[in-house]
VMD Tcl script that draws the C-alpha trace (Angstrom):
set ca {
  {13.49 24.56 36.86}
  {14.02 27.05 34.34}
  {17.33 27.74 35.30}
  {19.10 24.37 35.18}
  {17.77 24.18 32.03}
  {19.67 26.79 30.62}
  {22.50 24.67 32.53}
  {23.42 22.39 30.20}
  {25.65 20.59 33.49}
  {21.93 20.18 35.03}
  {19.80 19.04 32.20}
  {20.08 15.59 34.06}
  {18.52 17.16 36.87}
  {14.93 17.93 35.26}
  {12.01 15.52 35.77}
  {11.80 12.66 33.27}
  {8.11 13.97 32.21}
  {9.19 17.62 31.40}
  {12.02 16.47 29.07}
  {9.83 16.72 25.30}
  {10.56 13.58 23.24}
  {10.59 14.14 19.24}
  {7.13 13.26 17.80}
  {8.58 10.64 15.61}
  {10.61 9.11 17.89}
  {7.25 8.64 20.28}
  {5.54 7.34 17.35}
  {8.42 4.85 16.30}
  {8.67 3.84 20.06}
  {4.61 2.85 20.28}
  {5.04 0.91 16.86}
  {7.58 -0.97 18.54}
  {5.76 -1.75 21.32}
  {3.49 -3.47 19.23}
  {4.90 -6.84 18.42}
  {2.52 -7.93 15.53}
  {3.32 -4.77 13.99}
  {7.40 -5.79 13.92}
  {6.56 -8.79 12.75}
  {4.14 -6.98 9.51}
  {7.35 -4.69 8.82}
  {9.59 -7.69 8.95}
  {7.65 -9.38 6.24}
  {7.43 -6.69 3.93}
  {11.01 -5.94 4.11}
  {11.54 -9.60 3.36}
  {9.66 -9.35 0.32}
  {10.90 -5.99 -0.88}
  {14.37 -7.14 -0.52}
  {13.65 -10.34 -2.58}
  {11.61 -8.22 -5.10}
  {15.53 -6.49 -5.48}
  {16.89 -9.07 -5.45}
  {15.05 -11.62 -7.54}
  {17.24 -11.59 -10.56}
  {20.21 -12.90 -8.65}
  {19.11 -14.90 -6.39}
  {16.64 -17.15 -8.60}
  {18.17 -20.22 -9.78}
  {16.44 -20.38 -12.73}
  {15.27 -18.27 -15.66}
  {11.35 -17.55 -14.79}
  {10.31 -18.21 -18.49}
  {12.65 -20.59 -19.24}
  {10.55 -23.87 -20.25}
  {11.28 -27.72 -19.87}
  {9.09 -29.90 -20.79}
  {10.77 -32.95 -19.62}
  {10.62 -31.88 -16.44}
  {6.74 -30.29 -16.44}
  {4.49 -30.96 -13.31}
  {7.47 -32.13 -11.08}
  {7.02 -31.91 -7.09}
  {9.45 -29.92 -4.93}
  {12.68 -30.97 -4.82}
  {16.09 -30.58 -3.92}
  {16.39 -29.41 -7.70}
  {13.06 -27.30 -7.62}
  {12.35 -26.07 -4.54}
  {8.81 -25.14 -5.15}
  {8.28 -27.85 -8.01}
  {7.52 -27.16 -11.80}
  {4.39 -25.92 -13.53}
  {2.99 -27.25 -16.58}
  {5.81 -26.23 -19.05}
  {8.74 -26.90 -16.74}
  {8.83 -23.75 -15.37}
  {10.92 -23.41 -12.05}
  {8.02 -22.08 -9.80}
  {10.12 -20.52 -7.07}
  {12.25 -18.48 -9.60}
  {8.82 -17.23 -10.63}
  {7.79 -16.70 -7.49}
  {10.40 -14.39 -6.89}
  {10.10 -12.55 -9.75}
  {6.27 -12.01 -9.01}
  {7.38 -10.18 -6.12}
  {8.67 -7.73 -8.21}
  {5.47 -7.39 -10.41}
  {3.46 -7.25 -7.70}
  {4.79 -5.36 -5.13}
  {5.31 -2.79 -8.22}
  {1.81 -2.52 -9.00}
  {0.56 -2.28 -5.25}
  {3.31 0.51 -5.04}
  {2.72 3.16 -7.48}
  {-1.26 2.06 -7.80}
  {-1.85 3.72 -4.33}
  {0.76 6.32 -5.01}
  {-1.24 7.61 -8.06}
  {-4.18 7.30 -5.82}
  {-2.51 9.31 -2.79}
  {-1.27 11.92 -4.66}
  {-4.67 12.60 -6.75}
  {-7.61 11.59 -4.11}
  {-5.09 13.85 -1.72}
  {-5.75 17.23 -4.13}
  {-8.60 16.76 -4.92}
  {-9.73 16.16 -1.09}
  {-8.09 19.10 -0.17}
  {-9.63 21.59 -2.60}
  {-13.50 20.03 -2.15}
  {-13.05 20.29 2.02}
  {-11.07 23.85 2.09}
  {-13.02 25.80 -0.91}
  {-16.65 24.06 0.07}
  {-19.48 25.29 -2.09}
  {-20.11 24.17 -5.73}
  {-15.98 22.44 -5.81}
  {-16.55 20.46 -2.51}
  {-20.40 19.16 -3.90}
  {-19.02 18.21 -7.81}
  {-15.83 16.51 -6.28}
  {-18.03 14.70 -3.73}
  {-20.74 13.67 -6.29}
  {-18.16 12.20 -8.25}
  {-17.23 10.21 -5.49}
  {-19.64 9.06 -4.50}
  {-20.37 7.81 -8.15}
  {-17.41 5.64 -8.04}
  {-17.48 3.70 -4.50}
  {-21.26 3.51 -6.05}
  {-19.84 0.47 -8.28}
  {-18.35 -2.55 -6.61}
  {-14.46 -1.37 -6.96}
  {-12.95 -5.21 -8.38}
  {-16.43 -4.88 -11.12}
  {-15.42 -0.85 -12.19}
  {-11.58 -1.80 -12.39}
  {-13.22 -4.71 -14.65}
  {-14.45 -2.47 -16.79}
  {-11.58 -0.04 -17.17}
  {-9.14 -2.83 -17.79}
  {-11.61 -4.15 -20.56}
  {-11.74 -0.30 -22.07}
  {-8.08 0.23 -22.10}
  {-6.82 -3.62 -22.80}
  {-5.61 -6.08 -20.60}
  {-1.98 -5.71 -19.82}
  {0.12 -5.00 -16.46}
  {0.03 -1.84 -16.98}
  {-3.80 -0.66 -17.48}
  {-4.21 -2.73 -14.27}
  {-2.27 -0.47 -12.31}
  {-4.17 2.30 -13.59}
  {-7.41 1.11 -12.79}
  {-6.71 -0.08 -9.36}
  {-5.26 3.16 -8.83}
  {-8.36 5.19 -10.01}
  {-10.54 2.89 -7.99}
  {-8.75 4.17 -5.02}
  {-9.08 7.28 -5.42}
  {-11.96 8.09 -3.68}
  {-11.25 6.78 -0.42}
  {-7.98 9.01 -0.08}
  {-10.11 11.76 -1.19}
  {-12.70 11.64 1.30}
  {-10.31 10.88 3.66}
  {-8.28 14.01 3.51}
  {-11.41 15.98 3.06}
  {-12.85 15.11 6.24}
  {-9.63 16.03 7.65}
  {-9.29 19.07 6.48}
  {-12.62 19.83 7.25}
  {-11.39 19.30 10.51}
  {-8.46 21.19 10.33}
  {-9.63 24.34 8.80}
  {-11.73 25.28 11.67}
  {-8.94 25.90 14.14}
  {-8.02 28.53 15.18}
  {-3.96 29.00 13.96}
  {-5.80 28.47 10.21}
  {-8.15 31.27 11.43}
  {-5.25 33.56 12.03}
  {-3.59 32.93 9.10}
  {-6.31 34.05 6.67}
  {-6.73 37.35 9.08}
  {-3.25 38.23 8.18}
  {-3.50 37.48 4.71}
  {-1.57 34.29 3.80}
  {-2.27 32.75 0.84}
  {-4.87 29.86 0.39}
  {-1.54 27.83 -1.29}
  {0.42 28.27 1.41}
  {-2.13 27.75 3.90}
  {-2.53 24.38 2.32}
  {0.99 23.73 1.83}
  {2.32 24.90 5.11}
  {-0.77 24.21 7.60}
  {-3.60 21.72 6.23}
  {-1.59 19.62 4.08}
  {0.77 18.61 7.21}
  {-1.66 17.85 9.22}
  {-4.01 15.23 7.00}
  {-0.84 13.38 6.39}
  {-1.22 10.94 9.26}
  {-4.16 9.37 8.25}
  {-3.39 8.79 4.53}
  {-0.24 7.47 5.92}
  {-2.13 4.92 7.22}
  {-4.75 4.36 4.79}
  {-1.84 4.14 2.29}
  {-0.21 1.14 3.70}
  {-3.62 -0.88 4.11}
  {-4.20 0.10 0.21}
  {-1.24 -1.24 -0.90}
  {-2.42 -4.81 0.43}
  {-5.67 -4.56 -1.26}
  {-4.16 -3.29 -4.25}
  {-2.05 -6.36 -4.38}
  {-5.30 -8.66 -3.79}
  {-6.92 -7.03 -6.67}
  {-3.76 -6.82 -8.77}
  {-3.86 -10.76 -8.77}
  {-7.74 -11.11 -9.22}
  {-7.23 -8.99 -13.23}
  {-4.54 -11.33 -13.34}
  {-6.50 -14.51 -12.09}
  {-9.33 -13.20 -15.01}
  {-6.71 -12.89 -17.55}
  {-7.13 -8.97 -17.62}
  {-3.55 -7.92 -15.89}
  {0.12 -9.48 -16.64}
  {0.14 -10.64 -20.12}
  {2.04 -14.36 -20.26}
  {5.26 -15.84 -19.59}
  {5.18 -12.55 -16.94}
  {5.14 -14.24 -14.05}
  {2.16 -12.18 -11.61}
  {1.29 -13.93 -8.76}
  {-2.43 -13.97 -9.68}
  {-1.60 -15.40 -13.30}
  {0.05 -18.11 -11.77}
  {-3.20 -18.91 -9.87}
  {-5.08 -18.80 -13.23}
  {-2.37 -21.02 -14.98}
  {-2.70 -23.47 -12.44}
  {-6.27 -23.92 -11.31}
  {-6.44 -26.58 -13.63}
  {-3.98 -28.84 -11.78}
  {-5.57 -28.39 -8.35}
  {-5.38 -32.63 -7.53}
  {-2.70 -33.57 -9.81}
  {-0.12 -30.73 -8.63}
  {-1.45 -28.77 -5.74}
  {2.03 -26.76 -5.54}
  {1.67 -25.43 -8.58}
  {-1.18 -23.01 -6.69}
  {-0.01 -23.24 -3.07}
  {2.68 -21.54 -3.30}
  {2.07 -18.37 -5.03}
  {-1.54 -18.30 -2.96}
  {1.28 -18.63 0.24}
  {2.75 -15.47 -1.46}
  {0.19 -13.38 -1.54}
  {-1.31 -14.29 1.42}
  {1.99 -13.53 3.41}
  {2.03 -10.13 1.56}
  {-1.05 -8.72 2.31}
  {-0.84 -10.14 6.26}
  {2.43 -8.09 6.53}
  {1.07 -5.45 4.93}
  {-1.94 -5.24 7.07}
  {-0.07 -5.92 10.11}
  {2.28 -2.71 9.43}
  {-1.09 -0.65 8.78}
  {-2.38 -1.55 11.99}
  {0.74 -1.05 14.02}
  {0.89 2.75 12.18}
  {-2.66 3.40 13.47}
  {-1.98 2.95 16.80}
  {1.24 4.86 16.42}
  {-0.06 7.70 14.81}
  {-3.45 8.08 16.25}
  {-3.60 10.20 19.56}
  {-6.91 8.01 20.60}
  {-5.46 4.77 19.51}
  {-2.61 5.86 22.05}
  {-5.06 6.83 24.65}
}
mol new
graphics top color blue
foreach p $ca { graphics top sphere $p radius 0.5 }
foreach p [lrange $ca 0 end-1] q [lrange $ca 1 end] { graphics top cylinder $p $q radius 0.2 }
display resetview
């Protein structure tokens, strides 16, 4: 067998099972395989090409205001109806997209990138670091996460912007454990063994042997964040502690228009339809990367 494969006339000729398939391309084949999961990636690529998109596409300005036409119901004219200052609702809709999809974006990136560092120095240095980092922790998933991104928003001011950073610091800790469980994990083999016996670096170690190897499982976690970061994005906004007005934030809209529940339903239905759709493709993808990425998901 060894011999035709040096033959590159009689590479045709080995078993099926012997030929090795790229690890990505194994992983990109189960994620196919799972149809819900196509279906989560096709909605968020919907909505991240409208979030693009938005400015062209909307056939109205999303602040502009008409009162004469206030409280109207979908139409040929206004697709998703008016709010109460004549607002085109679907132009705003589209434009929430952008806000929201924004915030859900570099929310969990902040957390990845700082729950991922400090996970990695608490599980590979142990001792004193690993006990203060985990304390800390274990602090903050102490508080109900929507109540302690409450109370940073109401320390740092409502606005879009402090929202982001709160959701993203209330995240933090579950990357952080998550990676330090990992590498936990990880550390104890034996190629990380080897490596400090011939005395590599604890950087590179990290960089070239732990780090790649607890990226699977953020991966994952990541994309389910992003949908709960866009749930909690639009509950500050609902409670008037995220987008400031005429910004049009999905969960602002809600706020706006919980007034006008029985006299113009549409006015909440359809950015509640937004953010529902969001999260379930969200969610979807997350699951459909578990079972790609996970050996015993597989198995």
């Amino acid at each position: 067998m060894a011999e035709l494969a040096k033959n590159p006339a009689d590479i045709s000729m080995i078993p099926a099972e012997e030929k090795q398939i790229p690890p990505w391309k194994e992983n990109w084949q189960s994620f196919y395989k799972n149809k819900l999961a196509v279906i989560g990636l096709g909605i968020v690529i919907f909505f991240i090409i409208i979030a693009i998109i938005a400015p062209w596409i909307a056939p109205y300005s999303f602040k502009d205001q008409v009162l004469a036409d206030r409280m109207q119901a979908p139409s040929s004219k206004h697709w998703f109806g008016t709010d109460d200052f004549g607002r085109d609702i679907f132009s705003r809709v589209l434009h929430g997209a952008r806000i929201s999809l924004t915030v859900g974006f570099f929310s969990v990136l902040g957390s990845v990138v700082i729950g991922t560092l400090l996970g990695i120095v608490a599980g590979y240095y142990g001792r004193w670091v690993d006990t203060i980092i985990s304390r800390i922790f274990d602090i903050m998933l102490a508080f109900p996460s929507i109540l302690l991104a409450i109370a940073i928003v109401s320390v740092l001011g409502p606005s879009l912007k402090n929202a982001l950073i709160a959701i993203a610091v209330i995240n933090i800790p579950n990357f952080g454990r998550l990676v330090r469980s990992r590498v936990l994990s990880v550390k104890q083999e034996e190629y990380i063994m080897s490596a400090r016996a011939v005395g590599m670096k604890d950087t590179r170690i990290l960089l070239r042997h732990i780090l790649p190897n607890s990226v699977s499982p953020v991966i994952v976690q990541a994309t389910l964040a992003i949908a709960t970061a866009i749930i909690e994005a639009a509950a500050l906004g609902f409670l008037g502690l995220g987008a400031r007005p005429p910004e049009p934030e999905w969960g602002t809209m809600l706020a706006d228009s919980r007034n006008y529940i029985t006299q113009a339903p549409w006015t909440l239905f359809f950015p509640g339809m937004a953010i529902m759709l969001t999260v379930l493709g969200f969610n979807l993808m997350g699951d459909g990367l578990r079972d790609a990425l996970d050996p015993k998901m597989k198995n």
